[in-house]
C-alpha beads as a LAMMPS data file, in Angstrom:
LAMMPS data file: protein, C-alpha beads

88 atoms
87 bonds

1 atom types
1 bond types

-500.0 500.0 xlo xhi
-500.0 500.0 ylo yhi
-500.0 500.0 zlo zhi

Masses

1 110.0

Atoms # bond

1 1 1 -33.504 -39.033 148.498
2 1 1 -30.469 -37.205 148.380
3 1 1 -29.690 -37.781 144.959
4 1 1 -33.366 -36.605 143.730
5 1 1 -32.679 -33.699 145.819
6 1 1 -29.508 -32.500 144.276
7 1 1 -31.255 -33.441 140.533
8 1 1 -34.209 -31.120 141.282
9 1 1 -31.934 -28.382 142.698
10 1 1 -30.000 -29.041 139.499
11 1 1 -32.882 -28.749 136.895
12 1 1 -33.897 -26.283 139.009
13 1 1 -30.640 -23.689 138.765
14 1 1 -30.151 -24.767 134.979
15 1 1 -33.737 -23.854 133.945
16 1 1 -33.901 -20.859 136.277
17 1 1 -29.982 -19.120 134.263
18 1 1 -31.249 -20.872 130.703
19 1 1 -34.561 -18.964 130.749
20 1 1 -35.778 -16.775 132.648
21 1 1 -32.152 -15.203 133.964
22 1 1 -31.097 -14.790 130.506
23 1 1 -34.462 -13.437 129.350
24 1 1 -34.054 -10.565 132.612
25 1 1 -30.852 -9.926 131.057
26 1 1 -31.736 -9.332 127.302
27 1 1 -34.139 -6.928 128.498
28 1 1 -32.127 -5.351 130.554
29 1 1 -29.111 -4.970 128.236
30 1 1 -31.566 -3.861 125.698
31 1 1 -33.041 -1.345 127.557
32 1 1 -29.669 -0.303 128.565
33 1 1 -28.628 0.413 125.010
34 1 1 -31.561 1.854 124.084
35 1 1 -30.654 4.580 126.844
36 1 1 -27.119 4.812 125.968
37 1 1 -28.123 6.240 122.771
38 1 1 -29.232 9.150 124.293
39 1 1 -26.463 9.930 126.238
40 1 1 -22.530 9.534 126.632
41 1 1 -22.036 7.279 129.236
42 1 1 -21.285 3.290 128.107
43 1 1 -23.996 1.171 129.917
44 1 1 -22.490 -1.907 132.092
45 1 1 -23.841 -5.069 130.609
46 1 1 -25.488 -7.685 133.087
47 1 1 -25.161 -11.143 132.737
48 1 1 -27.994 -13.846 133.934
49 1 1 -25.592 -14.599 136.775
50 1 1 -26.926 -11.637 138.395
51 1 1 -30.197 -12.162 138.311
52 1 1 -30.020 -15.250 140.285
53 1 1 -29.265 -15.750 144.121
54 1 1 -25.927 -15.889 144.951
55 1 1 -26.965 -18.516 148.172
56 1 1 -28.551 -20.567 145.244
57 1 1 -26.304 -20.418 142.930
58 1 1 -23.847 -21.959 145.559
59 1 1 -25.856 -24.476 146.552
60 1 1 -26.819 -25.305 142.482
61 1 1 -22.653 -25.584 141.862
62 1 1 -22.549 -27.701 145.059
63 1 1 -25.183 -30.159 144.471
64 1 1 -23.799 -30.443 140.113
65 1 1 -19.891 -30.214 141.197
66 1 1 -19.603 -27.490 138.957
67 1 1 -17.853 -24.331 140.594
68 1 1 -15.161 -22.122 139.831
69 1 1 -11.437 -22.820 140.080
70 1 1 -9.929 -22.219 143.186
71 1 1 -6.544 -22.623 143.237
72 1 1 -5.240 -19.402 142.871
73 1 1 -1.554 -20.539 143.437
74 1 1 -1.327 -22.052 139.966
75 1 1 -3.211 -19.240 138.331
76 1 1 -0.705 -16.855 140.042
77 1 1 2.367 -18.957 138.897
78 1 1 1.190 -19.090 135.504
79 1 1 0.767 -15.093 135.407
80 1 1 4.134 -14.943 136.741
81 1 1 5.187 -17.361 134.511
82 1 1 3.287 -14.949 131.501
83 1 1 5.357 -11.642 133.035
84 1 1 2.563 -10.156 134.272
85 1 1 2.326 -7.897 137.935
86 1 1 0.246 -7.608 140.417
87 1 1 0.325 -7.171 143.686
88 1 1 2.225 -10.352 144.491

Bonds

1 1 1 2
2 1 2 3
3 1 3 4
4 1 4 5
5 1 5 6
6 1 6 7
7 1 7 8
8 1 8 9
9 1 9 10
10 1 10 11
11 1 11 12
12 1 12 13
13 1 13 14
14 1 14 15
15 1 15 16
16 1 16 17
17 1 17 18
18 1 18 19
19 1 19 20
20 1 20 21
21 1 21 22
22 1 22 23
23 1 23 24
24 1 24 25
25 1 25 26
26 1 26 27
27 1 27 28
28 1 28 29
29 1 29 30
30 1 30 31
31 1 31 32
32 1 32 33
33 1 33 34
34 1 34 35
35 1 35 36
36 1 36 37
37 1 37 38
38 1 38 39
39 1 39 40
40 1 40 41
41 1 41 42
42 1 42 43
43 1 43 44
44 1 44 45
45 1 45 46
46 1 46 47
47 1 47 48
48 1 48 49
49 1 49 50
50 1 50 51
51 1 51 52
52 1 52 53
53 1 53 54
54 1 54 55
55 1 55 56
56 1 56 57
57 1 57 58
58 1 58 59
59 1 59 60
60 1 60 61
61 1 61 62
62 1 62 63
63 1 63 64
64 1 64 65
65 1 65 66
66 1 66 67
67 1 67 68
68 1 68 69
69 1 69 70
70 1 70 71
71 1 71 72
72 1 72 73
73 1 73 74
74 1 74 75
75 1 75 76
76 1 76 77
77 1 77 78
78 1 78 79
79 1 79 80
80 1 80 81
81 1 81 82
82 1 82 83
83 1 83 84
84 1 84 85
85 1 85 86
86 1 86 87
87 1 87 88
């Protein structure tokens, strides 16, 4: 049960971003520039990431093992390594 649980919460997240998340976005962004045209200011771009729910999008990288890197020690080393600063 488990496993058919984390494959529908999978399909789920997947088809959720891939269509209807990137649709909100396209209009969005497309409204967005259609309004920038008419004015000076540079519109922020969204992404479909935003348009879904950050509790369900933790649960969707969970359940698929798909997340974002966390170990910020080696990214740090390798900006040190690059010559970059920050507030280390």
């Amino acid at each position: 049960m488990r496993e058919l649980r984390r494959q529908k919460t999978a399909q789920e997240y997947h088809e959720h971003r891939n269509r209807w998340a990137f649709l909100a976005a396209a209009v969005t962004n497309g409204a967005l520039i259609v309004a920038s045209m008419f004015s000076r200011r540079k519109p922020k771009l969204t992404s479909p990431d935003d348009f879904i729910d950050k509790r369900f999008r933790r649960l969707a990288e969970r359940a698929t093992g798909e997340s974002r890197p966390t170990d910020w020690d080696s990214l740090i080393a390798d900006a040190k390594a690059k010559g970059l600063r920050g507030p280390w």
